[in-house]
C-alpha positions as CSV (number, residue, x, y, z in Angstrom):
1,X,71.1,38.4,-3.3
2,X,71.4,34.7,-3.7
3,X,69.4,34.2,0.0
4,X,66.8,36.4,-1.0
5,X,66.2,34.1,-4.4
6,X,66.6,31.2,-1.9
7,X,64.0,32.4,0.4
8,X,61.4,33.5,-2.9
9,X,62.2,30.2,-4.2
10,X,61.4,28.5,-1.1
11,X,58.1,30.5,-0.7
12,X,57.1,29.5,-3.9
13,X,58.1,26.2,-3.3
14,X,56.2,26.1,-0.3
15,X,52.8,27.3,-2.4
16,X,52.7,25.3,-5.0
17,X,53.4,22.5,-2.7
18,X,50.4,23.5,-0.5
19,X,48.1,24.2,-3.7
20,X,48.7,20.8,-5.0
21,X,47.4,19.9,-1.3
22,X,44.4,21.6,-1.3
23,X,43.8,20.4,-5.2
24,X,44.1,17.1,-4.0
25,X,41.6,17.2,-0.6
26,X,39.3,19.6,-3.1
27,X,39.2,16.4,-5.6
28,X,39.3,13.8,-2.8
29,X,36.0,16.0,-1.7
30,X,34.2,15.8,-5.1
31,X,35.2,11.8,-5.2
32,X,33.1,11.5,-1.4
33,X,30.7,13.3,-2.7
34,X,30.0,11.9,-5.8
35,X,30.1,8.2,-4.2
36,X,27.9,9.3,-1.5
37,X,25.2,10.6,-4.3
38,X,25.7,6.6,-6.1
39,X,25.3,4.8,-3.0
40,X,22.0,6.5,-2.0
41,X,20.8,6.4,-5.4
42,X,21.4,2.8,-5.3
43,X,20.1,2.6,-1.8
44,X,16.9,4.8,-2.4
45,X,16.6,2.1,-5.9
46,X,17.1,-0.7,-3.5
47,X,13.9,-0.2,-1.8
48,X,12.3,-0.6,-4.8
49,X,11.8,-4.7,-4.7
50,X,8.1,-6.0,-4.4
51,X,9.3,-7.3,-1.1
52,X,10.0,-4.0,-0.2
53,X,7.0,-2.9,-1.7
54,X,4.8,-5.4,-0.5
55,X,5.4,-4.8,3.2
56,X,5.1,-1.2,3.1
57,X,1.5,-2.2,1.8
58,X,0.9,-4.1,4.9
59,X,2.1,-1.8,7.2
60,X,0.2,0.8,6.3
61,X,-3.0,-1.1,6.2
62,X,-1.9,-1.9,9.5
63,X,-2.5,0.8,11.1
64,X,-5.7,1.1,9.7
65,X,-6.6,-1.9,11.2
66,X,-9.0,-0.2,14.3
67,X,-10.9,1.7,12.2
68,X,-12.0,-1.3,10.0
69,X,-12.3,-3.5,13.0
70,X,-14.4,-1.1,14.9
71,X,-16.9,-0.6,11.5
72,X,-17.6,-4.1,11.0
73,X,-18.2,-4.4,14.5
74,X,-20.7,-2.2,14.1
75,X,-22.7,-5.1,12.3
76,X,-23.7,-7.0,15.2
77,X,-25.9,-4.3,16.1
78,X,-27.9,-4.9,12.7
79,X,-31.1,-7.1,12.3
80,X,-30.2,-7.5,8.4
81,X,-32.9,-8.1,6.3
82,X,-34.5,-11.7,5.8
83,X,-33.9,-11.2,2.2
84,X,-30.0,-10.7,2.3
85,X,-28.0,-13.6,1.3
86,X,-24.1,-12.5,1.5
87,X,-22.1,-10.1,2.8
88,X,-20.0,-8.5,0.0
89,X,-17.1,-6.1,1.0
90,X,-15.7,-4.5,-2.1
91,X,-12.4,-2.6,-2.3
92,X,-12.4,0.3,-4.6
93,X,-9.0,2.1,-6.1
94,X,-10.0,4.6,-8.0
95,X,-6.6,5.9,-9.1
96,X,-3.7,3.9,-8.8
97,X,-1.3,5.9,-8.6
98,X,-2.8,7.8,-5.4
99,X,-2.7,4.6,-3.7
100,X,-5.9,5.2,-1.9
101,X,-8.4,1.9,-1.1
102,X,-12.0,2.6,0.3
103,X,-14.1,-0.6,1.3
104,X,-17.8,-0.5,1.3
105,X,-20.4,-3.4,2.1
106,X,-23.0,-4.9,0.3
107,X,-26.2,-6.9,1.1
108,X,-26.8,-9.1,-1.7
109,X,-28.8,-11.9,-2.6
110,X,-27.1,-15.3,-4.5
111,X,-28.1,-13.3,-8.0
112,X,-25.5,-10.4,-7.6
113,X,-28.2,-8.0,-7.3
114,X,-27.8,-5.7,-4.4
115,X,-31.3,-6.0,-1.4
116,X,-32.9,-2.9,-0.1
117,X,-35.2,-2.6,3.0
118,X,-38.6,-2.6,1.2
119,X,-40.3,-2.2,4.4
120,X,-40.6,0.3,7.0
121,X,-39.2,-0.6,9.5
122,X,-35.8,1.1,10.4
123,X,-34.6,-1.3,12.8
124,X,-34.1,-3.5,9.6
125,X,-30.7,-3.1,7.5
126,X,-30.0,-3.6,3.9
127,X,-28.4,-1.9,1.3
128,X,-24.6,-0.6,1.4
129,X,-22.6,0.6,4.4
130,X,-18.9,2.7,4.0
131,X,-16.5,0.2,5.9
132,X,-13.7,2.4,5.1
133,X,-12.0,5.3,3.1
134,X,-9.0,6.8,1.8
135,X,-6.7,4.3,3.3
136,X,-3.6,5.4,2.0
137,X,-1.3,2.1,1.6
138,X,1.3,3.5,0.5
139,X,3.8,6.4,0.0
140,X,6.5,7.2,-3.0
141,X,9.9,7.6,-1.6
142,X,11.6,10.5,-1.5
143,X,11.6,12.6,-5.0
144,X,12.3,9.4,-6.7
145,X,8.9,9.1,-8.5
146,X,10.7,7.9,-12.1
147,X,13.0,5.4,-10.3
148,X,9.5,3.9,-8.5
149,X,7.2,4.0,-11.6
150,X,10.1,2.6,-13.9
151,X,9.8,-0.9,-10.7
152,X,6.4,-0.5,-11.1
153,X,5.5,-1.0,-14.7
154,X,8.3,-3.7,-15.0
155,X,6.8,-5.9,-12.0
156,X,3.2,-4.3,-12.5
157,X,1.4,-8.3,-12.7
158,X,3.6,-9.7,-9.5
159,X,2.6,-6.6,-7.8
160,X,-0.9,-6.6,-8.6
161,X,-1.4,-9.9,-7.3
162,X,0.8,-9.3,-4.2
163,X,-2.0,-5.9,-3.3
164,X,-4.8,-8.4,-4.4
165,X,-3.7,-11.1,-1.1
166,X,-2.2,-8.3,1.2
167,X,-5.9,-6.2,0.6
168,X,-7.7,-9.6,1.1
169,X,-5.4,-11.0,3.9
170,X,-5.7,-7.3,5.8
171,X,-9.6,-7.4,5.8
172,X,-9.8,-11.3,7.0
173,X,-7.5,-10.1,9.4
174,X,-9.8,-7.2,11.1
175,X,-13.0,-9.4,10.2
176,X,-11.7,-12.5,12.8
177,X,-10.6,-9.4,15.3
178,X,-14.0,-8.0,15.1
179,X,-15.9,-11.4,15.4
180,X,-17.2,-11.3,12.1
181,X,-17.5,-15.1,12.1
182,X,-20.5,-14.5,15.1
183,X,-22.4,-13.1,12.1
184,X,-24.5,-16.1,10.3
185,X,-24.7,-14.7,6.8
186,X,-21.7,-15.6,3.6
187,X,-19.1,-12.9,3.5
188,X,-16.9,-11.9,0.5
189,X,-13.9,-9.5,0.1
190,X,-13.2,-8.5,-3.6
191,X,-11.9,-5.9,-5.7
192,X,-14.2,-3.9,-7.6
193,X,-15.0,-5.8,-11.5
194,X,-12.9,-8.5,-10.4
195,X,-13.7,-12.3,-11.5
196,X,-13.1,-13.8,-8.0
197,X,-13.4,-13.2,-4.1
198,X,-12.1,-14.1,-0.3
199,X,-14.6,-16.1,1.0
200,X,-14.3,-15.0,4.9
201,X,-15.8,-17.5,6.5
202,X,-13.6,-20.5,4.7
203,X,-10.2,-18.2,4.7
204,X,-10.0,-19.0,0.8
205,X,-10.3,-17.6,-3.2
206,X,-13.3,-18.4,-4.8
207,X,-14.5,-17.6,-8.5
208,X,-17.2,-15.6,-9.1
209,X,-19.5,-19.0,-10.1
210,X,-18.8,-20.0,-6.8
211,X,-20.2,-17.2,-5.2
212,X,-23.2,-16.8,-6.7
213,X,-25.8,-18.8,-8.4
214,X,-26.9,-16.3,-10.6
């Protein structure tokens, strides 16, 4: 009688001993798991910077880059009008927060005001022409929208400027690659409605009184 109760004892000895294993790898588990889920929230958080940020921009434009270059060499086929004075490529961002940039050029004379062809003759351009569309420069990561938009709004004027120069860098970029400097006339890059421009030709910012005469 006093074996048997040995043995039971044993057994349930034995039990408890391996449940309080199994407790301890289940809650060694959750631990792993739980510091896995902090370090890639802190990781995915990490990739928020406007470093970060910034050269995802310019990577994505990137690889835009033949289409644009390929466009605007498309201008050295034009006889442009006698009455265009500039060249004014103009970025437009409709939304924000789709990240989508279209460019489109402008012949214009030193008064802002856009030039037509008044003639008849075909052979002679002026008037707009679509240098590009939908160029997606960016991407959200992951389902972390509320992590990116809380980086966004709290470094919205550093990241503003930092699109404004990576835009303007981008299309001076493709404009040298495509020979743009072969073309005689002033060219601009600018943001739609803003107050200043990339002067192509000189590789610098100008303000808008510098650009035109008005």
């Amino acid at each position: 009688m006093k074996k048997a109760s040995l043995v039971l004892f044993s057994i349930l000895l034995l039990g408890l001993l391996g449940c309080e294993a199994l407790n301890t790898e289940n809650k060694k588990a959750v631990k792993e798991d739980e510091e896995k889920t902090v370090k890639e929230d802190e990781e995915v958080k990490s990739l928020y910077t406007v470093d970060r940020y910034l050269k995802s921009v310019e990577e994505n434009l990137e690889a835009k880059s033949e289409t644009l270059i390929s466009n605007i060499k498309e201008l050295h086929k034009y006889t442009i009008y006698s009455k265009v004075e500039l060249l004014d490529f103009v970025a437009f961002v409709d939304d924000p927060s789709e990240f989508n940039l279209s460019i489109t050029m402008f012949s214009m004379d030193r008064q802002a005001n856009e030039v037509f062809n008044e003639g008849k003759d075909s052979t002679i351009f002026a008037g707009s022409l679509g240098m590009i569309e939908n160029v997606r420069y960016t991407h959200l990561l992951g389902n972390q929208t509320e992590d990116f938009w809380d980086f966004y709004e709290k470094n919205e004027e550093e990241i503003n400027l930092a699109e404004k120069q990576a835009f303007a860098t981008w299309v001076a970029d493709c404009w040298k690659k495509a020979d743009g400097q072969a073309i005689t006339l002033p060219a601009y890059f600018s943001l739609h409605d803003d107050y200043e421009s990339f002067d192509l030709k000189k590789n610098q910012w100008v303000t808008d009184d510098e650009k035109w005469s008005y």
